[in-house]
N, CA and C atoms of all chains as a GROMACS GRO file, in nm:
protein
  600
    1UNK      N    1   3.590   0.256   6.265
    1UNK     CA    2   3.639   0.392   6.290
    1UNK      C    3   3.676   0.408   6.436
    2UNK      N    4   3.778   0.484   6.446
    2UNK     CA    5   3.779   0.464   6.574
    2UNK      C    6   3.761   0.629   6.680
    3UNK      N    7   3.692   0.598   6.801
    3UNK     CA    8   3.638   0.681   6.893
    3UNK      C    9   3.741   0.801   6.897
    4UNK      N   10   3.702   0.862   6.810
    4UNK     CA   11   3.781   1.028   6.883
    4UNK      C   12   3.788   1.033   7.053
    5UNK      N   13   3.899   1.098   7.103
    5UNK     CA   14   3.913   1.141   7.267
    5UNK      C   15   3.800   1.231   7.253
    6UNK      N   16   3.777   1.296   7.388
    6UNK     CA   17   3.647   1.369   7.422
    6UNK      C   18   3.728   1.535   7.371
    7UNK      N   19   3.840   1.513   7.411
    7UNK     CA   20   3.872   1.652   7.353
    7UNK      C   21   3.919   1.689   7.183
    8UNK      N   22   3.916   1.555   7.140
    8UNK     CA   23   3.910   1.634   7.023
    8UNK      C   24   3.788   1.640   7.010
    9UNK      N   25   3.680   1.580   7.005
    9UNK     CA   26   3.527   1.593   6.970
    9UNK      C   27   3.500   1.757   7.017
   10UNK      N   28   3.546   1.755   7.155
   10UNK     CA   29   3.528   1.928   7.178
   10UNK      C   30   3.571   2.000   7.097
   11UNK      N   31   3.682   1.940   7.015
   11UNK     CA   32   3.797   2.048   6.963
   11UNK      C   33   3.686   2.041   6.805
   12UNK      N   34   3.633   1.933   6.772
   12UNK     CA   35   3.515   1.964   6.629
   12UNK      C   36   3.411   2.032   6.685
   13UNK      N   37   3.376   2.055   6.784
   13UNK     CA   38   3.260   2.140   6.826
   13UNK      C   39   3.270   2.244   6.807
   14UNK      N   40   3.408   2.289   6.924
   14UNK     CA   41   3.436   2.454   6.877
   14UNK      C   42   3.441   2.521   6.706
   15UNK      N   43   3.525   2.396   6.678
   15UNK     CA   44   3.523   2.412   6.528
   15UNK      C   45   3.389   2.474   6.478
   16UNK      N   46   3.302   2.372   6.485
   16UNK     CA   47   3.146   2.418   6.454
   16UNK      C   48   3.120   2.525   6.489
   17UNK      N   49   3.115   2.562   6.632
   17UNK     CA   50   3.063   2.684   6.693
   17UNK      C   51   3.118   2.791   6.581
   18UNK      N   52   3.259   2.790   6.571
   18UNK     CA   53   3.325   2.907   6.500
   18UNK      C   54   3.265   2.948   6.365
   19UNK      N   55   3.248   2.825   6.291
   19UNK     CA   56   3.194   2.780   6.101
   19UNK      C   57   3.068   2.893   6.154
   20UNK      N   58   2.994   2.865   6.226
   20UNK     CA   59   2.850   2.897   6.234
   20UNK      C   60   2.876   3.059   6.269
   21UNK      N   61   2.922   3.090   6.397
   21UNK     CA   62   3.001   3.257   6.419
   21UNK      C   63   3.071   3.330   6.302
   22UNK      N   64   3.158   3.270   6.207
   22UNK     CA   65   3.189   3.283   6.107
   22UNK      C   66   3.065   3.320   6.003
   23UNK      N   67   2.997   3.239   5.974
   23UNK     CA   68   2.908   3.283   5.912
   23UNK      C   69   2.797   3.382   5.928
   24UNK      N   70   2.769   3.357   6.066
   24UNK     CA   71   2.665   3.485   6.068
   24UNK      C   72   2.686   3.618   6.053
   25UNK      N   73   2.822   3.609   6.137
   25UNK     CA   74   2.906   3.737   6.058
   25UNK      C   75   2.929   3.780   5.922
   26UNK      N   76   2.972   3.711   5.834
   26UNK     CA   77   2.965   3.705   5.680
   26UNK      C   78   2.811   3.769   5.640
   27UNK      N   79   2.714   3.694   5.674
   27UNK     CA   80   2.582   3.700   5.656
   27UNK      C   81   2.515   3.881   5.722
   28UNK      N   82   2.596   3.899   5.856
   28UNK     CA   83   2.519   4.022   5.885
   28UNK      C   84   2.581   4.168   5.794
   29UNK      N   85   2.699   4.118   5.746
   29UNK     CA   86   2.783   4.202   5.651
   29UNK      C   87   2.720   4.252   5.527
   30UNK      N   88   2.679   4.132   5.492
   30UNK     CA   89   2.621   4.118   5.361
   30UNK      C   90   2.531   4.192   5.376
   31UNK      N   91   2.405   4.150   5.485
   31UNK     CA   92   2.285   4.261   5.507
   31UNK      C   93   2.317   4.394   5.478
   32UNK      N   94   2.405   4.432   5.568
   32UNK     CA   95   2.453   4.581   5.596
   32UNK      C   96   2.511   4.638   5.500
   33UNK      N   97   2.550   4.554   5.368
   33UNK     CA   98   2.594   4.589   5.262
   33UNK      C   99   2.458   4.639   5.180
   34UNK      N  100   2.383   4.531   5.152
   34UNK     CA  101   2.269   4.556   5.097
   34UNK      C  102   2.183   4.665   5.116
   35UNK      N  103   2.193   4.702   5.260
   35UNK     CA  104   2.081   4.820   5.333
   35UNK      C  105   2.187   4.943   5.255
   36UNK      N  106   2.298   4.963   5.283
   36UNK     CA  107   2.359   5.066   5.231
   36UNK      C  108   2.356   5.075   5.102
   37UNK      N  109   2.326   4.990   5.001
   37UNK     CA  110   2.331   4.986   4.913
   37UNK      C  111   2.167   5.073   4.836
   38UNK      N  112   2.081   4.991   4.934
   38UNK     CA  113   1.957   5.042   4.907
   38UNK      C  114   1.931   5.189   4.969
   39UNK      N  115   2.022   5.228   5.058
   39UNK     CA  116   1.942   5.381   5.058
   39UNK      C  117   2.098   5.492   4.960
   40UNK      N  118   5.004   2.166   7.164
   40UNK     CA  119   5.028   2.208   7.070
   40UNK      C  120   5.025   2.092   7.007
   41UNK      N  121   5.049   2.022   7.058
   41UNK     CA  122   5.056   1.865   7.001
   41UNK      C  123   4.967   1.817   6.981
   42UNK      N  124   4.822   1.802   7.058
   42UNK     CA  125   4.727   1.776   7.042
   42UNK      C  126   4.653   1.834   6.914
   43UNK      N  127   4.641   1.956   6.924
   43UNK     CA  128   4.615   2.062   6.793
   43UNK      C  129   4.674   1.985   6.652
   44UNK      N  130   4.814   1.930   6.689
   44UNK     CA  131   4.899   1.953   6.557
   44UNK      C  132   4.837   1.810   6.503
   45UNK      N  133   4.753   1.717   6.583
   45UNK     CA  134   4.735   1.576   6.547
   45UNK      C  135   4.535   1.613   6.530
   46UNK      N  136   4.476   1.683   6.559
   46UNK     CA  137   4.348   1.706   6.534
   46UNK      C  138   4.300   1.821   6.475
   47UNK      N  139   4.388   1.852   6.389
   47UNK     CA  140   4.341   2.002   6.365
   47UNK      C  141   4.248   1.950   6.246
   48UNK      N  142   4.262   1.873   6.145
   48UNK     CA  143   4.181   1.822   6.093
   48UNK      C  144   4.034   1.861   6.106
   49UNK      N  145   3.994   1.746   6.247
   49UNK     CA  146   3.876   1.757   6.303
   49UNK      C  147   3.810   1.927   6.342
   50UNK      N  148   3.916   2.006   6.382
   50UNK     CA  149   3.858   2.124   6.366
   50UNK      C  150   3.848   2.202   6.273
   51UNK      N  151   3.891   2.168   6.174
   51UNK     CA  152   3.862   2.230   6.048
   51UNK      C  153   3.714   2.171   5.957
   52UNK      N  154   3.706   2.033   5.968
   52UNK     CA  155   3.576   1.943   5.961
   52UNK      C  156   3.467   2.040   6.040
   53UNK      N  157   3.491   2.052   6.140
   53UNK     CA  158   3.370   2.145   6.220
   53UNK      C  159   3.356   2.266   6.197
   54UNK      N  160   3.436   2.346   6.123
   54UNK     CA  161   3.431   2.468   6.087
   54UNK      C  162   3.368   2.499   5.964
   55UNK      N  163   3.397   2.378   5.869
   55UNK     CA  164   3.346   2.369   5.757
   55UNK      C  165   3.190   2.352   5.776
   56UNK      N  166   3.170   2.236   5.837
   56UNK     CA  167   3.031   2.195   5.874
   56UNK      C  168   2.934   2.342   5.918
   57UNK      N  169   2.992   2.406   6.025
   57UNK     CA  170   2.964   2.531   6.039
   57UNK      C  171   2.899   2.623   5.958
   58UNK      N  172   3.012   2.668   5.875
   58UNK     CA  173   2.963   2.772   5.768
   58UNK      C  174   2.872   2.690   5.654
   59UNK      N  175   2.913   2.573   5.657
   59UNK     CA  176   2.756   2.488   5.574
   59UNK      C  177   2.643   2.536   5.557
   60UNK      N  178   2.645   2.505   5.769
   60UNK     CA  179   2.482   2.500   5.830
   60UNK      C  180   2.459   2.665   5.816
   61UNK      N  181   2.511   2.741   5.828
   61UNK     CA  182   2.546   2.887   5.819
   61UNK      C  183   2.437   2.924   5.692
   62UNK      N  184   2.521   2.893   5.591
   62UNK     CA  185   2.491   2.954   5.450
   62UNK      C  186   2.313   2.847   5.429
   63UNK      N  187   2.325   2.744   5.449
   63UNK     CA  188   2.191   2.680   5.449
   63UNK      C  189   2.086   2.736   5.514
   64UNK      N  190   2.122   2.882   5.617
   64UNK     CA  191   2.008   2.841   5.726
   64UNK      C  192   1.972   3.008   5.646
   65UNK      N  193   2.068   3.122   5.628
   65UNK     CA  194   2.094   3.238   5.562
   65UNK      C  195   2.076   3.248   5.475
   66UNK      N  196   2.071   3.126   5.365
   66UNK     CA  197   2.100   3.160   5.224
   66UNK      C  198   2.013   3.273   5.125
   67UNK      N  199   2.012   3.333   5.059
   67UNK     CA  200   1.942   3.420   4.948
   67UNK      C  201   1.815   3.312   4.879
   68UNK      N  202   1.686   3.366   5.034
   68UNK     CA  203   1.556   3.337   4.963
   68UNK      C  204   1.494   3.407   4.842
   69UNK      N  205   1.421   3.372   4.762
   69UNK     CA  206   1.319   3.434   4.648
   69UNK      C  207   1.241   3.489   4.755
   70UNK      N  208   1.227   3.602   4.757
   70UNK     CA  209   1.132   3.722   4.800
   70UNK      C  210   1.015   3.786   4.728
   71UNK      N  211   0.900   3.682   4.793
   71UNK     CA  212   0.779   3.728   4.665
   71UNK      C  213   0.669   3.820   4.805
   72UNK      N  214   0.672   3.954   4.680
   72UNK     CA  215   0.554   3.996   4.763
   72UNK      C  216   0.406   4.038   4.733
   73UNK      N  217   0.329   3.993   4.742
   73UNK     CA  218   0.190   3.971   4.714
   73UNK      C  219   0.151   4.121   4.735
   74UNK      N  220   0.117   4.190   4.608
   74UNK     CA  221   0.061   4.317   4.630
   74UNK      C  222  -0.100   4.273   4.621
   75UNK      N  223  -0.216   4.353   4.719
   75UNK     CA  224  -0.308   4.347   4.685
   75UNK      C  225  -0.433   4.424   4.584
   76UNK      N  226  -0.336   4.468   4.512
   76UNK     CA  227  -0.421   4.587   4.392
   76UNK      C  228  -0.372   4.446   4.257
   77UNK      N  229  -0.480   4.359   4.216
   77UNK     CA  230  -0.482   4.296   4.103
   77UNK      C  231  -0.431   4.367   3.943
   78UNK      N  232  -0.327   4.361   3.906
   78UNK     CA  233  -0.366   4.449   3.752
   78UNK      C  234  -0.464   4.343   3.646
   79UNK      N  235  -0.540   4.432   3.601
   79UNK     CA  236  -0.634   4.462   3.517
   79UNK      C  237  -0.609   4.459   3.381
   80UNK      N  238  -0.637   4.273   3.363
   80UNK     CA  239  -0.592   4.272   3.183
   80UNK      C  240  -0.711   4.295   3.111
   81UNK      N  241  -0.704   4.323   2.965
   81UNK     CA  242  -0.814   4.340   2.914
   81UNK      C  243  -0.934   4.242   2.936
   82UNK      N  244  -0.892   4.092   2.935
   82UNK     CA  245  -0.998   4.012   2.949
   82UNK      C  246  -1.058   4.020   3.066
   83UNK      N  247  -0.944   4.056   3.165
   83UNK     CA  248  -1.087   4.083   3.290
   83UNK      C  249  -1.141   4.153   3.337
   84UNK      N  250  -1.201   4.243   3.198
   84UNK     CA  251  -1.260   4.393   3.265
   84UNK      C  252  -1.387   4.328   3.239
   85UNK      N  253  -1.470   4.391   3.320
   85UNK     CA  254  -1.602   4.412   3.366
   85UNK      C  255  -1.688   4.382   3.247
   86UNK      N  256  -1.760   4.322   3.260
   86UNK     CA  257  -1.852   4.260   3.166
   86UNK      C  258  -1.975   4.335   3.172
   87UNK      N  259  -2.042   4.349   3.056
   87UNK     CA  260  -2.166   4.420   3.088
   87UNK      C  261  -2.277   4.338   3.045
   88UNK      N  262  -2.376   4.350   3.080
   88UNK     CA  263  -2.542   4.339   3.007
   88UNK      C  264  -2.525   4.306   2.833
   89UNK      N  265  -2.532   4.187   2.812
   89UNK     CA  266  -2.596   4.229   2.631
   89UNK      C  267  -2.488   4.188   2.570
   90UNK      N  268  -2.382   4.180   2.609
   90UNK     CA  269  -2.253   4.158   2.525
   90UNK      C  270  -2.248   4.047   2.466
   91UNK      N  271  -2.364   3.938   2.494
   91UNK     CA  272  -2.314   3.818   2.428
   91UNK      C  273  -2.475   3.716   2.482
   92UNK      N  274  -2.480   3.612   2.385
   92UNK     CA  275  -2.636   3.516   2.408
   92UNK      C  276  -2.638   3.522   2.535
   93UNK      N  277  -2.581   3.471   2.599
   93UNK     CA  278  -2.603   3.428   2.752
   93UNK      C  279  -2.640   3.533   2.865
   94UNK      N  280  -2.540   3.628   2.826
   94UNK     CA  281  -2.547   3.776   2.888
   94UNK      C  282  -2.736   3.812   2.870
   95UNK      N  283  -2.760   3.818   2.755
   95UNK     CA  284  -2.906   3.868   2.731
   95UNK      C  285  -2.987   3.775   2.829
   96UNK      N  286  -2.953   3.617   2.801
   96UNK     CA  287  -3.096   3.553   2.848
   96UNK      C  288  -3.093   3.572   3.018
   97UNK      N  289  -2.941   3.607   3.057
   97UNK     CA  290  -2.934   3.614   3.240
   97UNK      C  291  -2.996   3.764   3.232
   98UNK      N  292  -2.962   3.836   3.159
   98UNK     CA  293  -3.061   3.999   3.138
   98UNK      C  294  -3.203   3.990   3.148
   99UNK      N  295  -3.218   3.873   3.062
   99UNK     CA  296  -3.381   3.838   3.073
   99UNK      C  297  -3.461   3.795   3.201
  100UNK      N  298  -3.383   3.661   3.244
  100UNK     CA  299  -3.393   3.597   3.348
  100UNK      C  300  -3.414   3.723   3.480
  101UNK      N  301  -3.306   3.780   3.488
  101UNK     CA  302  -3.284   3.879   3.602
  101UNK      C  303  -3.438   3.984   3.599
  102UNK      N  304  -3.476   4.028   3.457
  102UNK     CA  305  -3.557   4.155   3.430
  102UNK      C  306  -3.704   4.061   3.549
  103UNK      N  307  -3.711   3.920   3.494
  103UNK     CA  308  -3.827   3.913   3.551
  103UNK      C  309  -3.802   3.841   3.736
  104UNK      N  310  -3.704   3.778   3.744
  104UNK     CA  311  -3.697   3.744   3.878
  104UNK      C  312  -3.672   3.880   3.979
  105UNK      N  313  -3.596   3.977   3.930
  105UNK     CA  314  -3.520   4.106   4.019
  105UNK      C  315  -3.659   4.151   4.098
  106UNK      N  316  -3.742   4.179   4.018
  106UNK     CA  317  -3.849   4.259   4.112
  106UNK      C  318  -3.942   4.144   4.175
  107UNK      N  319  -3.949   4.028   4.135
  107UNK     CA  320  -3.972   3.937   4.236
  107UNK      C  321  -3.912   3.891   4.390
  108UNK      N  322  -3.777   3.898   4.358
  108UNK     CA  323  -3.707   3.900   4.534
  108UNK      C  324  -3.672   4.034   4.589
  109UNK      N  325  -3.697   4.128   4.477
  109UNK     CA  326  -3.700   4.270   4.534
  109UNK      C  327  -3.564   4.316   4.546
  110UNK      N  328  -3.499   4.248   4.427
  110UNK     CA  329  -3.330   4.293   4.413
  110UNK      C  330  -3.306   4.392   4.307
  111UNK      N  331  -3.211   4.498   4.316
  111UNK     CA  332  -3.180   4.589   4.258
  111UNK      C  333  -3.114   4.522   4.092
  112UNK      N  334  -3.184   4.451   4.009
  112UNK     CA  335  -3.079   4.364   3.956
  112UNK      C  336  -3.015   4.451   3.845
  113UNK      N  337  -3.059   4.530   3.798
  113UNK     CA  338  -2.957   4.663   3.665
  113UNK      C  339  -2.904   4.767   3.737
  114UNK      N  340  -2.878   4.768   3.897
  114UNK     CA  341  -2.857   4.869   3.969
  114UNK      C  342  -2.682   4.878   3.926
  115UNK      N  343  -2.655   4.810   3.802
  115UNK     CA  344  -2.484   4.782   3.793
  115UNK      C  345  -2.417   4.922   3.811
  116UNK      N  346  -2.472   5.054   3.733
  116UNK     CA  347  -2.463   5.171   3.715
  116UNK      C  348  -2.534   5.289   3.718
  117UNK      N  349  -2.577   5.330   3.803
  117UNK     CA  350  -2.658   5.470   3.773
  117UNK      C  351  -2.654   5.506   3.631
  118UNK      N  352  -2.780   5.558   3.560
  118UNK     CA  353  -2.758   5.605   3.423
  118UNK      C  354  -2.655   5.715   3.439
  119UNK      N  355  -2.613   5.652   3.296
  119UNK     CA  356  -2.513   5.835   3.278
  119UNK      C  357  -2.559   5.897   3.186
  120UNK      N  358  -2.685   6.013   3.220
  120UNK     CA  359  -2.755   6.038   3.137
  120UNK      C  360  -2.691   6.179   3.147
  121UNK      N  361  -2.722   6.268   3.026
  121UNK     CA  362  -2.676   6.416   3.032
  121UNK      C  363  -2.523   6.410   3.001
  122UNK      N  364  -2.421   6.557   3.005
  122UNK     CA  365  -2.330   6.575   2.977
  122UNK      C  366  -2.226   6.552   3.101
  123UNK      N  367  -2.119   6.488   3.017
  123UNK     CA  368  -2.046   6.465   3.141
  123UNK      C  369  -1.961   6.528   3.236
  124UNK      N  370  -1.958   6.533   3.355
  124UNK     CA  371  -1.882   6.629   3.454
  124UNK      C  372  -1.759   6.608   3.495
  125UNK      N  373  -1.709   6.732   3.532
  125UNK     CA  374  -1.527   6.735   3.554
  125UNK      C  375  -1.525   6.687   3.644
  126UNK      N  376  -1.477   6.514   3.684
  126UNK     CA  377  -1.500   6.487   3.828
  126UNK      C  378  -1.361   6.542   3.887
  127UNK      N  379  -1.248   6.636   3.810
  127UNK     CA  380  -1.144   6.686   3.887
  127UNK      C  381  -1.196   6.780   4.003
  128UNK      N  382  -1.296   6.808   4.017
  128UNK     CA  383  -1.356   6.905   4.060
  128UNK      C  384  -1.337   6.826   4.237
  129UNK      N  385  -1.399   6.703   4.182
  129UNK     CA  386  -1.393   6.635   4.350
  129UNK      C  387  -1.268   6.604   4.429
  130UNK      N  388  -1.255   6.666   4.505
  130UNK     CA  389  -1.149   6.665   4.623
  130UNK      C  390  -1.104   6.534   4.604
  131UNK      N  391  -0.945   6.462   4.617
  131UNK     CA  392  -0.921   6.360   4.620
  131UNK      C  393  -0.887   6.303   4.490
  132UNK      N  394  -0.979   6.305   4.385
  132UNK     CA  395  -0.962   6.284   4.269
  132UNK      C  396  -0.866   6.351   4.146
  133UNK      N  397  -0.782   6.304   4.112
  133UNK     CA  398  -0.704   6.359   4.008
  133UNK      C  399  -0.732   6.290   3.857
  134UNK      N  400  -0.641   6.341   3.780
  134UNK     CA  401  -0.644   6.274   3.648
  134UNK      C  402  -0.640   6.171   3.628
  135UNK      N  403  -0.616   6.097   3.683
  135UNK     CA  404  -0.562   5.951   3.676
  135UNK      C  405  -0.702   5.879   3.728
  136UNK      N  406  -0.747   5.930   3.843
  136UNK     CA  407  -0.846   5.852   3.913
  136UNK      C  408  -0.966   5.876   3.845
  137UNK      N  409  -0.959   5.978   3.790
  137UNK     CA  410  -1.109   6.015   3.715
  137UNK      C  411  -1.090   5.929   3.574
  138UNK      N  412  -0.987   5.950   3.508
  138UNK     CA  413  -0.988   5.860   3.407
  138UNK      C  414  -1.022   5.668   3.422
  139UNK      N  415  -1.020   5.634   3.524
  139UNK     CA  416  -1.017   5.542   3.547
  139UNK      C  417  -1.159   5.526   3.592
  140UNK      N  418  -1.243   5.618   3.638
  140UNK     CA  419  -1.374   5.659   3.684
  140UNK      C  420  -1.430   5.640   3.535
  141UNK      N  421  -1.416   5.688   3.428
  141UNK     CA  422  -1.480   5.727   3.308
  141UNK      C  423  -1.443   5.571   3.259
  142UNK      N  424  -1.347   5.530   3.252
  142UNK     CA  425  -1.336   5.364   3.221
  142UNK      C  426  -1.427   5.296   3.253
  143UNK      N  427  -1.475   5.264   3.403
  143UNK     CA  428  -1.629   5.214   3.460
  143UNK      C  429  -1.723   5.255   3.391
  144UNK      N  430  -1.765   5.413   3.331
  144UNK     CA  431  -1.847   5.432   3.317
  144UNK      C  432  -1.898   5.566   3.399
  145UNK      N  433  -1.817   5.576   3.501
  145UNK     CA  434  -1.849   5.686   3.592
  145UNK      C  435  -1.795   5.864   3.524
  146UNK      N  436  -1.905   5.920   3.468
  146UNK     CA  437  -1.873   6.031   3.414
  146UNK      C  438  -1.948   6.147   3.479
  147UNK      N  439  -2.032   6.114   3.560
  147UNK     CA  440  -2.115   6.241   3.607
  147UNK      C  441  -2.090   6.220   3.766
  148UNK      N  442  -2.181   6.337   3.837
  148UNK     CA  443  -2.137   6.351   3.959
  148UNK      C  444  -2.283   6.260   4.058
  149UNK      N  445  -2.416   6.307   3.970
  149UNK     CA  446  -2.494   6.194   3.995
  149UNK      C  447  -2.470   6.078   3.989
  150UNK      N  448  -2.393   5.974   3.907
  150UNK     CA  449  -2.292   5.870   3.915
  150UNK      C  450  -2.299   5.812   4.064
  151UNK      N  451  -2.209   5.932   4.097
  151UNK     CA  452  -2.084   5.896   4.251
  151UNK      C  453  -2.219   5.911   4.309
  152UNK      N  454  -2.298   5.979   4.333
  152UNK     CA  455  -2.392   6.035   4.440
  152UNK      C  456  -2.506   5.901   4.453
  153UNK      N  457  -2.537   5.833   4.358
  153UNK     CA  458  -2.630   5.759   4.379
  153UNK      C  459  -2.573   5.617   4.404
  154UNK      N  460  -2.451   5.623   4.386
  154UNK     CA  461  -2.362   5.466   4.414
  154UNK      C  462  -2.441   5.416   4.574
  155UNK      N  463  -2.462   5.294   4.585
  155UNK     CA  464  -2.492   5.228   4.737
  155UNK      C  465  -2.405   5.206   4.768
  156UNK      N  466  -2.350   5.204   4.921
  156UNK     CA  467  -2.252   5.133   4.956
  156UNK      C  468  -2.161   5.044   4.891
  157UNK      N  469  -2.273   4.945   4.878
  157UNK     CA  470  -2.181   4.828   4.840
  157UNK      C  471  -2.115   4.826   4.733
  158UNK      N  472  -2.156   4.941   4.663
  158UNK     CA  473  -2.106   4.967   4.521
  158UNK      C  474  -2.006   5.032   4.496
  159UNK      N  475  -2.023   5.112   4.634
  159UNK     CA  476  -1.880   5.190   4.637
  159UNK      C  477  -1.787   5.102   4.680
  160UNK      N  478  -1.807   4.996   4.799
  160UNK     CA  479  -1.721   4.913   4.841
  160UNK      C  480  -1.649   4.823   4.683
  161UNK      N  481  -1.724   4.769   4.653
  161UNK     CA  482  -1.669   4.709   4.526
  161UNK      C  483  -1.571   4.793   4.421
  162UNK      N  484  -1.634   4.914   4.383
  162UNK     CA  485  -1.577   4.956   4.327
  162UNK      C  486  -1.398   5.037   4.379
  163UNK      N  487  -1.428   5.043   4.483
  163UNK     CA  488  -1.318   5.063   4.580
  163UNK      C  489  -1.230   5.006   4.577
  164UNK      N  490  -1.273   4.899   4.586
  164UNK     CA  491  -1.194   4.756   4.573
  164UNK      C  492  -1.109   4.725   4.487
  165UNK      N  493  -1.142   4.778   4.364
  165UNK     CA  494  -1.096   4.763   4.235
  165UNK      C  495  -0.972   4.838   4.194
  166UNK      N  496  -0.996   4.976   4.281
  166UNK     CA  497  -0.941   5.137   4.255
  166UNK      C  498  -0.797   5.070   4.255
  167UNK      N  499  -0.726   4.994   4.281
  167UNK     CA  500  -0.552   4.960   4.296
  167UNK      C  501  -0.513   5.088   4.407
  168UNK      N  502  -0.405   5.148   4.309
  168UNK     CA  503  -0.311   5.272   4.402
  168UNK      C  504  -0.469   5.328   4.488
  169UNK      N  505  -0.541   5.387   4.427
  169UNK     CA  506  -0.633   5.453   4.468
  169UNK      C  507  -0.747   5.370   4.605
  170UNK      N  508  -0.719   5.284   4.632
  170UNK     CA  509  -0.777   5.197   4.700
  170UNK      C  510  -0.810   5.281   4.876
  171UNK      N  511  -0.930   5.332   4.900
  171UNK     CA  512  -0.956   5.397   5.001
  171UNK      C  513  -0.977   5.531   4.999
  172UNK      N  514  -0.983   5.543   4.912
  172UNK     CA  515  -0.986   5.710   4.824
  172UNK      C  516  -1.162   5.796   4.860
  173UNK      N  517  -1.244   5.652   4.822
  173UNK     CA  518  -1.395   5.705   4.833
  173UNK      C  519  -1.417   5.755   4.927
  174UNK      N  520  -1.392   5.673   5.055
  174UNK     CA  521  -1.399   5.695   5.246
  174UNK      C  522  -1.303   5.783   5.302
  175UNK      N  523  -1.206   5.780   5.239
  175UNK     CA  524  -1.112   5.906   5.298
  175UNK      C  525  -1.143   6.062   5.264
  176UNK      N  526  -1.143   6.042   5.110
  176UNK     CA  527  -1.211   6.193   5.088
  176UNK      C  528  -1.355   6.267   5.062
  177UNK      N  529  -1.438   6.126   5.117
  177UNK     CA  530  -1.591   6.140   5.149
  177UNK      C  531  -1.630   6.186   4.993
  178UNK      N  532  -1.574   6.126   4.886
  178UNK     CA  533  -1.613   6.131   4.768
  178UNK      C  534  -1.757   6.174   4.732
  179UNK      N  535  -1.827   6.030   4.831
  179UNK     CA  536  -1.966   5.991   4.716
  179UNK      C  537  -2.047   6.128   4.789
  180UNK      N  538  -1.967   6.164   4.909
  180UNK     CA  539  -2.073   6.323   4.971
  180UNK      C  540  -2.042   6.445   4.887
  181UNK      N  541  -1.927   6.450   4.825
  181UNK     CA  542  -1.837   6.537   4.768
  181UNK      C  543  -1.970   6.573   4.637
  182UNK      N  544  -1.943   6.414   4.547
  182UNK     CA  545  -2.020   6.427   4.469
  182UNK      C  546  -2.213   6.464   4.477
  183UNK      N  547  -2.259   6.442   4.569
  183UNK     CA  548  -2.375   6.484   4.586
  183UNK      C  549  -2.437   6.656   4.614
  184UNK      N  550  -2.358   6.694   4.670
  184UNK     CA  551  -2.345   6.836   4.667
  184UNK      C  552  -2.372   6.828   4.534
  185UNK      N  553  -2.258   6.847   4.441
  185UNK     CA  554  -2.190   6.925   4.281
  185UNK      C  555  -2.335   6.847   4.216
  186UNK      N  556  -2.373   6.681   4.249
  186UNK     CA  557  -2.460   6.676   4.162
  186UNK      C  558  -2.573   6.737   4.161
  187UNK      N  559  -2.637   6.787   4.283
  187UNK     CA  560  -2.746   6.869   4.353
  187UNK      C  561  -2.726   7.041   4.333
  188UNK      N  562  -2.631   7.089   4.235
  188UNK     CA  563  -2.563   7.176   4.217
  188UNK      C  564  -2.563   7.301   4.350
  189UNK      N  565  -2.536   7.226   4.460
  189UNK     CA  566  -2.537   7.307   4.591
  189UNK      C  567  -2.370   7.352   4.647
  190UNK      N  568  -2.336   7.446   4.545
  190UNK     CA  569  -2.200   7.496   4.582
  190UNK      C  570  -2.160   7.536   4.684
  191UNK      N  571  -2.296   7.613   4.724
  191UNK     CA  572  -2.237   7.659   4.894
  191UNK      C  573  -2.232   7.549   4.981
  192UNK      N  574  -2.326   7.449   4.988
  192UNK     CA  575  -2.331   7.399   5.082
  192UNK      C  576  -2.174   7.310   5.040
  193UNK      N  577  -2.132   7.276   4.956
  193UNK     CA  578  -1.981   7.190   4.972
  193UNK      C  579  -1.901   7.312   4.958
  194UNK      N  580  -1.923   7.391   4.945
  194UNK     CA  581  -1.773   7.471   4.991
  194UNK      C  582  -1.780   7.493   5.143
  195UNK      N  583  -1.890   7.525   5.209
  195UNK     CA  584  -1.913   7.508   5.341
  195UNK      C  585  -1.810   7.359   5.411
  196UNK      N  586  -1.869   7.251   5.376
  196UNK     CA  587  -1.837   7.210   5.435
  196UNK      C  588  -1.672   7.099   5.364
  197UNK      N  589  -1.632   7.157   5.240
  197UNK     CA  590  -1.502   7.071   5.236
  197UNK      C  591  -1.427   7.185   5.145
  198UNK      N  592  -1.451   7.284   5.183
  198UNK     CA  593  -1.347   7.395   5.107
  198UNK      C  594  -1.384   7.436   4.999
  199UNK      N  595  -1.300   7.547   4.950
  199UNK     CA  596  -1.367   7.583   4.821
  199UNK      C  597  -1.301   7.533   4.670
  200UNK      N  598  -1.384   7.570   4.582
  200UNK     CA  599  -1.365   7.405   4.487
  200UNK      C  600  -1.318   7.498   4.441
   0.00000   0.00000   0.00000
């Protein structure tokens, strides 16, 4: 396989960072759905 | 742009990976919550004295060891001797709790009044919803008055009944 440059490796990081920001967002939605739901 | 247009791949790989670790770390746990009021199936109600061989010979056993170590050993219940009393009467207590009182066995106000501590603790214990009921509304004092038929003195001191 061969060695990704350093910037794309950055460029899968950010990626990551985002997947994960992405999700928690999704996830705090959901909460806030649920709480509204429950009162 | 070029760079992007030849690795976007890889950032999409990491984005994915992302919301993976995301949903793995978030996901919709089973939410168990341990209430501490046990419900009460028929088989595990309270056993009494006599109900069965074994029951008698530990009845037996107990009659002659109890006053040897100087233990209360039939102290299970105050007699419930005489007619039985409206324990709605006692502050705190409603329909529900008294019925559940008369389930034990608890029908009079001498009952509540002669309970020991520990008896109340136990039985306390048991009460579920009602759990703290004895100590909060000073029950077993409640009941000693009414059983001592001293009206004034508990309307004096917890209102009038």
């Amino acid at each position: 396989m061969m060695p990704l440059a350093i910037e794309a490796q950055l460029l899968g990081l950010g990626g990551f960072a985002t997947g994960m920001v992405m999700g928690y967002i999704i996830e705090l939605r959901r909460r806030a759905n649920k709480w509204k739901k429950r009162i | 742009m070029e760079f992007i247009q030849i690795y976007w791949p890889v950032f999409l790989a990491g984005l994915i990976i992302g919301l993976i670790v995301c949903y793995l770390y978030f996901r919709p746990k089973q939410n168990v919550r341990l209430s501490d009021s046990v419900p009460r199936r028929p088989h595990m109600a309270a056993s009494h004295e006599g109900r069965g061989v074994t029951d008698e010979a530990a009845a037996a056993a107990s009659d002659v060891a109890g006053p040897m170590i100087g233990a209360q050993v039939h102290a299970e219940l105050p007699g419930a001797g005489g007619p039985p009393d409206d324990l709605i009467k006692l502050k705190g207590v409603g329909p529900k709790l008294a019925e559940i009182l008369n389930q034990r066995g608890i029908k009079r106000f001498d009952q509540i009044a002669k309970l020991s501590p520990g008896q109340v603790e136990t039985l306390d214990e048991s009460l579920g919803a009602f759990r703290g009921r004895f100590s909060r509304d000073r029950i077993v004092e409640q009941a000693d008055y009414l059983a001592r038929g001293d009206i004034d003195g508990y309307q004096a001191k917890f209102g009038n009944l």
